[in-house]
mmCIF file of the C-alpha atoms, coordinates in Angstrom:
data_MODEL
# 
_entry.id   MODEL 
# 
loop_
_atom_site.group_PDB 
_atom_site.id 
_atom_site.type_symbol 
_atom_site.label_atom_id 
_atom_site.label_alt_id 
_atom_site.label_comp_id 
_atom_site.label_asym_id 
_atom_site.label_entity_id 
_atom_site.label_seq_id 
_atom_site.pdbx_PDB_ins_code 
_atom_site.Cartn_x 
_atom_site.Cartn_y 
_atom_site.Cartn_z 
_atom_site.occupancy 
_atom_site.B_iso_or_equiv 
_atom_site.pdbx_formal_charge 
_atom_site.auth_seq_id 
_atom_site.auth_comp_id 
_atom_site.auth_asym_id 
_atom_site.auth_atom_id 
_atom_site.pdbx_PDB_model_num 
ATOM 1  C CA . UNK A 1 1  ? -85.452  134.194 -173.297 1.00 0.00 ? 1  UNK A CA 1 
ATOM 2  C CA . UNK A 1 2  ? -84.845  132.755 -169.813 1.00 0.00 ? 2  UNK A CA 1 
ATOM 3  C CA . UNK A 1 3  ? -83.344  135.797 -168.507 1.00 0.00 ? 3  UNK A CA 1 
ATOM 4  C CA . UNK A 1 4  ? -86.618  137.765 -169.303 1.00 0.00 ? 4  UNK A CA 1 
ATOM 5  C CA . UNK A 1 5  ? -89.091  135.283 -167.993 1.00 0.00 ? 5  UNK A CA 1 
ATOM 6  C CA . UNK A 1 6  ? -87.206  135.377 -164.576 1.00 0.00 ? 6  UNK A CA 1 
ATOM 7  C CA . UNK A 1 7  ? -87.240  138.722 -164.485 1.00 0.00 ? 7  UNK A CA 1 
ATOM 8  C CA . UNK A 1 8  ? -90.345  138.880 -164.963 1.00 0.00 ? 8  UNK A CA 1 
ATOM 9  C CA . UNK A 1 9  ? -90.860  136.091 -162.334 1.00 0.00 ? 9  UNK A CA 1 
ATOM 10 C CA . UNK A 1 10 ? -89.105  138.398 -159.739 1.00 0.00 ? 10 UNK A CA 1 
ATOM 11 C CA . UNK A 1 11 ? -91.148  141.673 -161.028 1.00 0.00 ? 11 UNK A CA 1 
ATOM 12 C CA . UNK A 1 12 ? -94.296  140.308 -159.824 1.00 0.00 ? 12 UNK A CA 1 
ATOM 13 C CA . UNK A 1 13 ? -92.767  138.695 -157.046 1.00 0.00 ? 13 UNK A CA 1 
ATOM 14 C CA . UNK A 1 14 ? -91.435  142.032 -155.524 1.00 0.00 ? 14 UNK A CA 1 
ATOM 15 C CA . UNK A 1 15 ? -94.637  143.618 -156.601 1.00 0.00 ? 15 UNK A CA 1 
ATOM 16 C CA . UNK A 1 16 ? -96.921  140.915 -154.381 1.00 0.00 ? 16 UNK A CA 1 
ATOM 17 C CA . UNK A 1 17 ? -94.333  141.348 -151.113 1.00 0.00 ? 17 UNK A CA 1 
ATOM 18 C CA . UNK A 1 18 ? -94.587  145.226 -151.429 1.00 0.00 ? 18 UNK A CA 1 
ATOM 19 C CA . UNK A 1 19 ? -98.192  145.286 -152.048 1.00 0.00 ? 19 UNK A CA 1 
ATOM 20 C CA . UNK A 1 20 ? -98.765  142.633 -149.024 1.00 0.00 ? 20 UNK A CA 1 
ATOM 21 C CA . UNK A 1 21 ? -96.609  145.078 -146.863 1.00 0.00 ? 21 UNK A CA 1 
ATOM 22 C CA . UNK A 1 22 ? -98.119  148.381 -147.729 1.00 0.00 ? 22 UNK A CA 1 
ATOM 23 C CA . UNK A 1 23 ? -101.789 146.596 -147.195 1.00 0.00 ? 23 UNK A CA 1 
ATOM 24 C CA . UNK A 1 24 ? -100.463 145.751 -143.795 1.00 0.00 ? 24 UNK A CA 1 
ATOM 25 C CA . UNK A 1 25 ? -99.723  148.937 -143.103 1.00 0.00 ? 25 UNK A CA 1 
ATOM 26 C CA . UNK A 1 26 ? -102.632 150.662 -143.544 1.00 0.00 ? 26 UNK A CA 1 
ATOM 27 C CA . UNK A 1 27 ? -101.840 152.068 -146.871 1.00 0.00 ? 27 UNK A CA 1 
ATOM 28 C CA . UNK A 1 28 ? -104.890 150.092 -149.001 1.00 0.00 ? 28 UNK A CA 1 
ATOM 29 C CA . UNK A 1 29 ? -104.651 152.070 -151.733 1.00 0.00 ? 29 UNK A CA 1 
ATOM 30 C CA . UNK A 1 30 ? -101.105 151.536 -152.412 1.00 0.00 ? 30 UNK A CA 1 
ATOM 31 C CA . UNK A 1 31 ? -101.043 147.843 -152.056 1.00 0.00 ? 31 UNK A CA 1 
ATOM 32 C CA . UNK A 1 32 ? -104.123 147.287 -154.377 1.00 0.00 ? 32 UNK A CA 1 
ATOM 33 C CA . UNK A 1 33 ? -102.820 149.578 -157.108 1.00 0.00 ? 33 UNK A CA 1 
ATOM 34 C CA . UNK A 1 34 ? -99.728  147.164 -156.750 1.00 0.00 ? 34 UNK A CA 1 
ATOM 35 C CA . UNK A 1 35 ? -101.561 143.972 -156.642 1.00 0.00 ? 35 UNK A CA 1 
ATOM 36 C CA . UNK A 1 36 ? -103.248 145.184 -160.004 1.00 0.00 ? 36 UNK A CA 1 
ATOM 37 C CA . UNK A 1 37 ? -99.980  146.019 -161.366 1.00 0.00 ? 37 UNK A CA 1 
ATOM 38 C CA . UNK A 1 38 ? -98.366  142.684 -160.373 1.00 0.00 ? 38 UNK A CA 1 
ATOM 39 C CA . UNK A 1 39 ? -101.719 140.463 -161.808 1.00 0.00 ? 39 UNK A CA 1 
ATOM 40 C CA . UNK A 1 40 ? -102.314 142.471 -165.052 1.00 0.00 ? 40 UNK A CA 1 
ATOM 41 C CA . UNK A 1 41 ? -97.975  141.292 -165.699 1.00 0.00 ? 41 UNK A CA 1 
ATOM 42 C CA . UNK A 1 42 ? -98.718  138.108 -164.650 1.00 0.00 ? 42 UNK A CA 1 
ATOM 43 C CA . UNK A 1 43 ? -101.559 137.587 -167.238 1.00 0.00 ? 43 UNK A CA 1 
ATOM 44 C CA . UNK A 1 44 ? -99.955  139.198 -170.135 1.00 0.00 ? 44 UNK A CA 1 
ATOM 45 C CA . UNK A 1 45 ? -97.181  137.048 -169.535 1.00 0.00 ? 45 UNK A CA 1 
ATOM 46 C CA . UNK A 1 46 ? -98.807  133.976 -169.021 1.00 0.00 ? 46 UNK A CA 1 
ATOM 47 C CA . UNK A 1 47 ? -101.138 135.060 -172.287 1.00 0.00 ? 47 UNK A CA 1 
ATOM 48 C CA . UNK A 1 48 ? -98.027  135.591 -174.578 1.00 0.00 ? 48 UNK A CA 1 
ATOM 49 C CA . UNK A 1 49 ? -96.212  132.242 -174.180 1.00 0.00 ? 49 UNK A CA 1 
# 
């Protein structure tokens, strides 16, 4: 069970750098789609345990 809750760890991670970095670069759309993606994980995680 640790494996999975640092992969999941990393998931959102990644997904918060990439959606930080394509907001930078002026593609909004992209990095809030992500965001949502990364904080919808996040709370089903932290919801489950």
């Amino acid at each position: 069970m640790l494996m999975f809750d640092i992969a999941v760890v990393i998931t959102v991670l990644g997904m918060n750098a990439l959606s930080a970095l394509c907001y930078s670069r002026e593609k909004k759309r992209t990095g809030l789609i992500l965001k949502a993606l990364a904080d919808g994980i996040s709370l089903i995680f932290v919801c489950t345990r």
